[in-house]
MDAnalysis code that builds the backbone (N, CA, C; Angstrom):
import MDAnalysis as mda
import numpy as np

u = mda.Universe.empty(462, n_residues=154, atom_resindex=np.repeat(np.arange(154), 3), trajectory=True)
u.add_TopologyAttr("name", ["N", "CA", "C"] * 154)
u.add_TopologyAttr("resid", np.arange(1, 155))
u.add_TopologyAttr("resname", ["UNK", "UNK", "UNK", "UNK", "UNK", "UNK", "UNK", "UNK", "UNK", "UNK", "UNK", "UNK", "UNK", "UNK", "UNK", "UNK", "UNK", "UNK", "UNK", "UNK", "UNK", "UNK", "UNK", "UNK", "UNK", "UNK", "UNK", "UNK", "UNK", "UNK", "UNK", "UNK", "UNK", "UNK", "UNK", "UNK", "UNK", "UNK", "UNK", "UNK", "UNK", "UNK", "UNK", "UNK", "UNK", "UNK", "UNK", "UNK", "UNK", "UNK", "UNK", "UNK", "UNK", "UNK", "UNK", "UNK", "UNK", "UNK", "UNK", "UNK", "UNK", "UNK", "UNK", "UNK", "UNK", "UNK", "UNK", "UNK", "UNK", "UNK", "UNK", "UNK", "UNK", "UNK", "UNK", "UNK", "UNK", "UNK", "UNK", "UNK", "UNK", "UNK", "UNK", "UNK", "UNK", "UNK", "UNK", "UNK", "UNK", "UNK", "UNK", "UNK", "UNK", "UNK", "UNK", "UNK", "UNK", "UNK", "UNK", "UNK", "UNK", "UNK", "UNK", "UNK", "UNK", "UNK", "UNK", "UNK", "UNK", "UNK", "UNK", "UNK", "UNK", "UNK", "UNK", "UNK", "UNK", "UNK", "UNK", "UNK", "UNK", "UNK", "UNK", "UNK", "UNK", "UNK", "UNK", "UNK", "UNK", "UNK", "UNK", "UNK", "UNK", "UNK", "UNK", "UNK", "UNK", "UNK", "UNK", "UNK", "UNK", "UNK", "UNK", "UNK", "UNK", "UNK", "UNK", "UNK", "UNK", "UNK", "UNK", "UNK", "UNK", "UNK"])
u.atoms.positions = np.array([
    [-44.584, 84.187, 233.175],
    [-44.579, 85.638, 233.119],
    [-45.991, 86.181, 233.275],
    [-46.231, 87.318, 234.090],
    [-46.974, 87.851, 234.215],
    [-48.611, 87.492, 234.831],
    [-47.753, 86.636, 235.873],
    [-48.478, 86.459, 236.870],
    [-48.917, 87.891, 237.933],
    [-50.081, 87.415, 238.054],
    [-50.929, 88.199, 238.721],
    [-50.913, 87.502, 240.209],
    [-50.577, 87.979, 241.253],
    [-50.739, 87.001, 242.719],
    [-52.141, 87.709, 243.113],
    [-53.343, 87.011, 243.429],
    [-54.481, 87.617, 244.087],
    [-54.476, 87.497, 245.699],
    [-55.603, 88.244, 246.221],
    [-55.395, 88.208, 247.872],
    [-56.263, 86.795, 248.388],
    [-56.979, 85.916, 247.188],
    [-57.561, 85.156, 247.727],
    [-56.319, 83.618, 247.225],
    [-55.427, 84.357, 246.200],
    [-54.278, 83.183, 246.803],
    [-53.436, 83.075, 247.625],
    [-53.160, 84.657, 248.473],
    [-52.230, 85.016, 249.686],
    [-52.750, 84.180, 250.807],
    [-54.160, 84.311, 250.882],
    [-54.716, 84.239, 252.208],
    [-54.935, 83.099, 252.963],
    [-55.279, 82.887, 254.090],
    [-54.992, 81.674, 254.862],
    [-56.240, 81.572, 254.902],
    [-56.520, 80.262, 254.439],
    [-58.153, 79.659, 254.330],
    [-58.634, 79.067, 255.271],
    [-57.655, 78.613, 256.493],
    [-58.298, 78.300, 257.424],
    [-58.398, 79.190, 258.424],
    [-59.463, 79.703, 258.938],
    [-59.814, 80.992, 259.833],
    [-60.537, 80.531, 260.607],
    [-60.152, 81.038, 262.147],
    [-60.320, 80.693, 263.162],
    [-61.660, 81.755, 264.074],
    [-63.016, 81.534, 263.833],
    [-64.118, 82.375, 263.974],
    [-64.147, 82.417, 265.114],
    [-65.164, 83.606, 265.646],
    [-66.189, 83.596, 266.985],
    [-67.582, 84.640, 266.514],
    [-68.385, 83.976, 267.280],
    [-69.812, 85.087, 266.944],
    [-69.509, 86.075, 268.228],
    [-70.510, 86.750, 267.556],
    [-70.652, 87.861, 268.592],
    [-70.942, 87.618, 270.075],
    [-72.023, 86.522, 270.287],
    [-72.656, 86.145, 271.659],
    [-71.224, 85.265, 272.315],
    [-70.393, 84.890, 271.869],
    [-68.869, 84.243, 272.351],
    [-68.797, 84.880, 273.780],
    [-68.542, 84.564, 274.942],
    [-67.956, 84.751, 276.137],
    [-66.444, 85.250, 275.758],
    [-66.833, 86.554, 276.128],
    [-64.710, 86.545, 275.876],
    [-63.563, 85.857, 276.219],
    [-64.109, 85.198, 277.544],
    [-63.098, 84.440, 278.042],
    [-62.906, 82.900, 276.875],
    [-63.908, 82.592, 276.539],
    [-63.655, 81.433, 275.150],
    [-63.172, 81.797, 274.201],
    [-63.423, 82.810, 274.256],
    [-62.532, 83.614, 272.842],
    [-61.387, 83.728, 273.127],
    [-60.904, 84.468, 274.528],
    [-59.271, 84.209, 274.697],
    [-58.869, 83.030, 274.229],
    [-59.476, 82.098, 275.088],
    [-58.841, 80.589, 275.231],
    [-58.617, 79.868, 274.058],
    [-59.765, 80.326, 272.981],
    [-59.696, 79.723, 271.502],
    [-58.392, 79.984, 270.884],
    [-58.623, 81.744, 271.263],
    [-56.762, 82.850, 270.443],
    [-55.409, 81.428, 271.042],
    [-55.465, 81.179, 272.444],
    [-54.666, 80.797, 272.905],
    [-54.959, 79.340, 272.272],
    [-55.715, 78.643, 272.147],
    [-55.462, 76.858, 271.633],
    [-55.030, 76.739, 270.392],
    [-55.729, 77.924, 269.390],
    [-55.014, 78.020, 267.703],
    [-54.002, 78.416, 267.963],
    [-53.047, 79.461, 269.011],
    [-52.013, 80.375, 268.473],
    [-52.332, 80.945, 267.336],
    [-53.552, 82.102, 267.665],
    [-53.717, 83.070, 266.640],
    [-53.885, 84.175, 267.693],
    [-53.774, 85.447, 266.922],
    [-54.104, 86.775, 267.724],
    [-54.964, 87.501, 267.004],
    [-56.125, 86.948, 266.445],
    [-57.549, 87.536, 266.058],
    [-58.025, 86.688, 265.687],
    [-59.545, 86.456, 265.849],
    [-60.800, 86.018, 265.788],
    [-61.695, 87.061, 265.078],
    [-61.840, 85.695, 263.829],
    [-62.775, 86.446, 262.458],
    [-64.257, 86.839, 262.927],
    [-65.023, 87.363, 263.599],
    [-66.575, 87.375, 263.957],
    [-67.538, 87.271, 262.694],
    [-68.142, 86.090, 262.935],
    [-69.025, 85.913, 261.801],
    [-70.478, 86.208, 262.342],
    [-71.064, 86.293, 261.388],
    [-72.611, 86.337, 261.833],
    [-73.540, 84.668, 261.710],
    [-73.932, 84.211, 262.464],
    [-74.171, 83.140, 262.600],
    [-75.162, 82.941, 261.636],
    [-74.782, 81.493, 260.924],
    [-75.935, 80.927, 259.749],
    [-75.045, 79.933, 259.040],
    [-75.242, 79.486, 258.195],
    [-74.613, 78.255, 257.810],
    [-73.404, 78.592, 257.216],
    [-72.111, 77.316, 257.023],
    [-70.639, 77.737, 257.300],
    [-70.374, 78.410, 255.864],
    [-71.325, 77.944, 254.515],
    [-70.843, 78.183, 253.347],
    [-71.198, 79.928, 253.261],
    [-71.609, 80.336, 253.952],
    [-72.353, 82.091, 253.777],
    [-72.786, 82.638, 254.980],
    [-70.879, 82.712, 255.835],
    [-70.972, 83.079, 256.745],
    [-70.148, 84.498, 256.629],
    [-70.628, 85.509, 257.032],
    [-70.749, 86.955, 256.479],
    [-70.129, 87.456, 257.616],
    [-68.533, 88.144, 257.838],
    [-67.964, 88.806, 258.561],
    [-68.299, 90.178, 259.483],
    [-68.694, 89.990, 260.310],
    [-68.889, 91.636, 261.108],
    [-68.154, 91.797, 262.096],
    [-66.845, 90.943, 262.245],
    [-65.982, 92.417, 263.233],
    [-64.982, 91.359, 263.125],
    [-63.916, 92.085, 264.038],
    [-62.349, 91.385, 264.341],
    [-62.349, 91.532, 265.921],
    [-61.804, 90.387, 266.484],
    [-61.623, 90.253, 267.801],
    [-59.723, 90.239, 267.702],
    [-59.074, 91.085, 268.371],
    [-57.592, 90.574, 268.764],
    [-57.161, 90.754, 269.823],
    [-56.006, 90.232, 270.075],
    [-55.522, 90.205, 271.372],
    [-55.427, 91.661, 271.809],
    [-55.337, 92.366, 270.784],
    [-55.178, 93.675, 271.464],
    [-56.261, 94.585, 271.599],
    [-57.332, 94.259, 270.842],
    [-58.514, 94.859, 271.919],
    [-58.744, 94.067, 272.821],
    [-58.610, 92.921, 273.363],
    [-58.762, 92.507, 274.964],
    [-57.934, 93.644, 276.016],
    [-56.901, 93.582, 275.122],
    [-55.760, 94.095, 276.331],
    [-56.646, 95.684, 276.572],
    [-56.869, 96.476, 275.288],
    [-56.839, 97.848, 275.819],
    [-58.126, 97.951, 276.227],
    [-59.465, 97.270, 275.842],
    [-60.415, 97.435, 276.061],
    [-61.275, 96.737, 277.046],
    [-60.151, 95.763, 277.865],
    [-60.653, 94.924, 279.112],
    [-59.507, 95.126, 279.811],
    [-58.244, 94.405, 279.725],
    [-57.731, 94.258, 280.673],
    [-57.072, 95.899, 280.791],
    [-56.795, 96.493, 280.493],
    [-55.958, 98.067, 280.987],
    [-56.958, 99.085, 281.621],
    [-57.926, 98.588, 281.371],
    [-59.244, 99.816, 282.212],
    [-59.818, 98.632, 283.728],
    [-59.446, 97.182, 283.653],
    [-59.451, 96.964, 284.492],
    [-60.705, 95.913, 284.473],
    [-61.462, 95.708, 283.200],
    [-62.797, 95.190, 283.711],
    [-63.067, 93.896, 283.966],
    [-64.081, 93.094, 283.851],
    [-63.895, 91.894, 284.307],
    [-64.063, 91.089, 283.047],
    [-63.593, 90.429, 282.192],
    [-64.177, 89.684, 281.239],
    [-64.638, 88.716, 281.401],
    [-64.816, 88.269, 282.434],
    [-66.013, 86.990, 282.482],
    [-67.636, 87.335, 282.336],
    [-67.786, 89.058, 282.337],
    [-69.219, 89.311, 282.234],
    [-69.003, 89.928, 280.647],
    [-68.503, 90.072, 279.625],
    [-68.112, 90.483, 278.443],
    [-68.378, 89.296, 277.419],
    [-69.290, 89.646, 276.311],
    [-69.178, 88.676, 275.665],
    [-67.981, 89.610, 274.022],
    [-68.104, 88.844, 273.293],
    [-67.080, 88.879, 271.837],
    [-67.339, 89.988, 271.438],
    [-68.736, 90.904, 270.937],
    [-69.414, 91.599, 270.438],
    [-69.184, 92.657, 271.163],
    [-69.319, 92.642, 272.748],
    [-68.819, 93.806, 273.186],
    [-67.397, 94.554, 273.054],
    [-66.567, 93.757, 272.812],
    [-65.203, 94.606, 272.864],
    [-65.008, 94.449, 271.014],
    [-65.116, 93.787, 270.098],
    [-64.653, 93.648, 268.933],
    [-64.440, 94.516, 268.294],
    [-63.620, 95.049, 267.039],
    [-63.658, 96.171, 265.806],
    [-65.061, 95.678, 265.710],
    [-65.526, 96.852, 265.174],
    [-66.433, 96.969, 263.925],
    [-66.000, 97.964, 263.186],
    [-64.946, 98.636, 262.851],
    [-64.765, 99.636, 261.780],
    [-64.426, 98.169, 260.950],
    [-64.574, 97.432, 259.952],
    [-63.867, 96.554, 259.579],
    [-63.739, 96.883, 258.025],
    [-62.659, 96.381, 257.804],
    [-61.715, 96.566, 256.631],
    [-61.988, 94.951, 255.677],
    [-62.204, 94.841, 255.019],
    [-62.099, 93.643, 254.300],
    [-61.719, 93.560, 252.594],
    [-60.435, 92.862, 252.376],
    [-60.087, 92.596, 251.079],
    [-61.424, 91.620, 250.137],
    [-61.062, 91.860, 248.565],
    [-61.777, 91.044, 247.872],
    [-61.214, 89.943, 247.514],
    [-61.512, 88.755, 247.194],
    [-61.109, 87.597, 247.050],
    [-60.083, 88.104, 245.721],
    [-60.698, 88.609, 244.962],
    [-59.824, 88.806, 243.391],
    [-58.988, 89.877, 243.503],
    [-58.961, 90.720, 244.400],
    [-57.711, 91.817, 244.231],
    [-56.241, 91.777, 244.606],
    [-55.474, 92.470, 244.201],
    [-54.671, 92.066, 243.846],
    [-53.823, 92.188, 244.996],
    [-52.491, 91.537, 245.241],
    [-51.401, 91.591, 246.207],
    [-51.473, 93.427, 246.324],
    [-51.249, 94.253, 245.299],
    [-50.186, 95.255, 245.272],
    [-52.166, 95.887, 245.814],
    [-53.394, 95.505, 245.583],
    [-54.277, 96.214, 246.363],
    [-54.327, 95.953, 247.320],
    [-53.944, 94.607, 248.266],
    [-53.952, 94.236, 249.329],
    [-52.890, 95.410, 249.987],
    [-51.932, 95.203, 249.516],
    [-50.827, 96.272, 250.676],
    [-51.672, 97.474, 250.688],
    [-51.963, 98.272, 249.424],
    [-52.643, 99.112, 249.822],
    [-53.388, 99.787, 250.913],
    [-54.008, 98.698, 250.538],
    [-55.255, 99.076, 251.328],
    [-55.214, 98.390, 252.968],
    [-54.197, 97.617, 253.336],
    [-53.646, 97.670, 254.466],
    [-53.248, 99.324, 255.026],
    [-52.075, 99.655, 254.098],
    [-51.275, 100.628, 254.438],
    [-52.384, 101.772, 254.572],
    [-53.056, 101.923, 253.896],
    [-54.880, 103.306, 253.859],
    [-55.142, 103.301, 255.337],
    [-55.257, 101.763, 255.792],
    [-56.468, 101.947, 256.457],
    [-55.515, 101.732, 258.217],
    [-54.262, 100.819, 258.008],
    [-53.592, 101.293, 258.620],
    [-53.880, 99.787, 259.636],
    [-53.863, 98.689, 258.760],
    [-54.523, 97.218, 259.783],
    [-53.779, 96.588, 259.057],
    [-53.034, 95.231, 259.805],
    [-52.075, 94.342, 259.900],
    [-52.962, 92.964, 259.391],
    [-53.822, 92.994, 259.524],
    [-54.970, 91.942, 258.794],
    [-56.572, 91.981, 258.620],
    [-56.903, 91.342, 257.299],
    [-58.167, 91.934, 256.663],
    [-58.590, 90.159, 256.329],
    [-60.059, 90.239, 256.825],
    [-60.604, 88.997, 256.336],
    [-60.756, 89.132, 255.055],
    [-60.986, 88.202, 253.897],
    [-60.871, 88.265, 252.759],
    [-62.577, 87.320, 252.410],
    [-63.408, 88.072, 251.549],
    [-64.523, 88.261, 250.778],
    [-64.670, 87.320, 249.674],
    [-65.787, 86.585, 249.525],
    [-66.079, 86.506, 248.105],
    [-67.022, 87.528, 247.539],
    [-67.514, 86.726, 246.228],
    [-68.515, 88.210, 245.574],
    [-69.883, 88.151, 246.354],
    [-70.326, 87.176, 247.208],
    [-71.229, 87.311, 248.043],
    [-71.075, 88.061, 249.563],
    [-69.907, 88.169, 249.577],
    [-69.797, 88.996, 251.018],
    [-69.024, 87.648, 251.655],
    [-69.209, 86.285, 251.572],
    [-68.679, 85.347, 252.716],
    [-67.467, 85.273, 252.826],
    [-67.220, 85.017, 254.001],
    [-65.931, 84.756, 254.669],
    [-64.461, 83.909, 253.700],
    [-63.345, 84.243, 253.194],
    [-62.415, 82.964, 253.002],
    [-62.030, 82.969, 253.243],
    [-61.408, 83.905, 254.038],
    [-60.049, 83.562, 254.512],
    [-59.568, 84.935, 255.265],
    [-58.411, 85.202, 255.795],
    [-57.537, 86.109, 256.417],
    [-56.369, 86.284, 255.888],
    [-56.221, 87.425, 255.425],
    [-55.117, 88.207, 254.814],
    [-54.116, 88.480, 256.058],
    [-53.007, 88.587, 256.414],
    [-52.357, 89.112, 257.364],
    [-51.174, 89.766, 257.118],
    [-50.364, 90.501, 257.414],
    [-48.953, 91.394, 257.239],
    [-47.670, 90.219, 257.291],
    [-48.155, 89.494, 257.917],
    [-47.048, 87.634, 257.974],
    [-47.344, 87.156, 256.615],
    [-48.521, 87.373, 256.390],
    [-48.392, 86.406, 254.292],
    [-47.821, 87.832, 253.605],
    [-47.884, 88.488, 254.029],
    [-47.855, 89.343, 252.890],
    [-46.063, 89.297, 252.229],
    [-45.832, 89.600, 254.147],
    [-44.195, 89.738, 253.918],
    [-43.519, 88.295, 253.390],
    [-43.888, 87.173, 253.927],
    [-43.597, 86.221, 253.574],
    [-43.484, 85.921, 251.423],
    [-44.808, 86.263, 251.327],
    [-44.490, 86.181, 249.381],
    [-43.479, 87.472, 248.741],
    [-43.353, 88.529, 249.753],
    [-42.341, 89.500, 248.956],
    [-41.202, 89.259, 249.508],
    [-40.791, 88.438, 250.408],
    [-39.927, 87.923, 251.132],
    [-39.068, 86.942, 249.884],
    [-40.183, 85.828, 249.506],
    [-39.853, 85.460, 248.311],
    [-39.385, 85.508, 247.247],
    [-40.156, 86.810, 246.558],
    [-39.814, 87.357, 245.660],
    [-38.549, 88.082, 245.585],
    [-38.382, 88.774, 246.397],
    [-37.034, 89.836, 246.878],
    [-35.990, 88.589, 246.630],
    [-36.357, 87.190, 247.239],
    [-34.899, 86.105, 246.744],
    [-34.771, 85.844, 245.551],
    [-35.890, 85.855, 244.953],
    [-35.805, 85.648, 243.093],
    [-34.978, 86.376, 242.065],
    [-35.226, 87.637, 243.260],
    [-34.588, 89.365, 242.666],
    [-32.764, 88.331, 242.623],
    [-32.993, 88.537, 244.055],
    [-31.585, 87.792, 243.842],
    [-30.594, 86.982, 243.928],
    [-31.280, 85.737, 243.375],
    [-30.951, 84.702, 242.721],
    [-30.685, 85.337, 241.246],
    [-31.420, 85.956, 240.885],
    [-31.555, 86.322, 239.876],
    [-30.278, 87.175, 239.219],
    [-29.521, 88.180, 240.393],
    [-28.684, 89.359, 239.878],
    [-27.633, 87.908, 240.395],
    [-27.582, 87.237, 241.466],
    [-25.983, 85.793, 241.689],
    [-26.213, 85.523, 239.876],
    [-26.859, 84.873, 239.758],
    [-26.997, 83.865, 238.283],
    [-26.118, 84.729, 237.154],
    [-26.494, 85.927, 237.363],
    [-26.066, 86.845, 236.055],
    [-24.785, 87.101, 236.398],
    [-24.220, 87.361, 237.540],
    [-22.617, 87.209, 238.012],
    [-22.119, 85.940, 237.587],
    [-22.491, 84.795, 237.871],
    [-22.189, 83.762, 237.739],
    [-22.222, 83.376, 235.807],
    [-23.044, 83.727, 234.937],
    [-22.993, 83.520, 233.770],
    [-21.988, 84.567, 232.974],
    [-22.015, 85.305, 233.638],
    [-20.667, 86.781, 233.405],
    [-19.165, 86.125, 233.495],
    [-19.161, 85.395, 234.668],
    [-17.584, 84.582, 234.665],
    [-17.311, 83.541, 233.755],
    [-19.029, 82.749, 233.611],
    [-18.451, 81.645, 232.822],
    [-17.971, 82.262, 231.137],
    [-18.277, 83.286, 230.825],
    [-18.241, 83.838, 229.789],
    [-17.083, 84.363, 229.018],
    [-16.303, 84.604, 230.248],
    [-15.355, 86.096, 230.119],
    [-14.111, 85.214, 230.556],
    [-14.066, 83.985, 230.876],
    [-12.760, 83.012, 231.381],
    [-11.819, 83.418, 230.372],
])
């Protein structure tokens, strides 16, 4: 009882980076070898206090290269990436995570320690997935009580 779920136990710890100087076209190809659709941009320096500055996704390629037409082989990572960036804290909570998804209006947030570094990626797929969960507990929970109601009342 009375568990607390945090966003740094939601989150997927293995995150799939690019720096800024990245060739976009490696950056596609990376999105495409993980099967991911964003790339965490770190700022380059060593892996333990590596400090987030933007989001690369498939969908700023699309609107910000390929639909205006340009060439991305002369584009590196940095040029097309977010930088408005949104980032959860390692310790806050599930119900701040949706939040502050839903505020800011983004489907995934790299996730922080108290130094600023990188742990991980929050995404709208974990999120739904643990309330996905929970919602079965709900009811398992209301079957069980049907089920202890009959054995009762025979």
């Amino acid at each position: 009882m009375g568990e607390r779920l945090t966003t740094g136990e939601v989150c997927t710890r293995s995150v799939t980076i690019a720096f800024k100087g990245t060739p976009l076209v490696d950056a596609a190809r990376l999105m495409r070898a993980q099967h991911v659709g964003c790339l965490v941009v770190v700022e380059d320096g060593p892996a333990s206090r590596r400090t987030v500055s933007g989001l690369l996704t498939d969908r700023d390629i699309v609107m910000a290269v390929v639909a205006p037409g340009l060439d991305p082989n002369t584009l590196s990572v940095g040029d097309v990436m977010s930088t408005d960036l949104v980032t959860a804290r390692e310790d806050d909570s599930l119900i701040d995570l949706m939040r502050a998804m839903r505020a800011k209006g983004v489907r995934r947030m790299p996730v922080v320690g108290a130094q600023g570094e990188l742990i991980g990626i929050a995404t709208l797929d974990d999120v739904l997935a643990i309330l996905s969960e929970e919602l079965s507990l709900l009811v398992a929970a209301i079957d069980h009580e049907g089920q202890r109601e009959r054995r009762m009342r025979r």
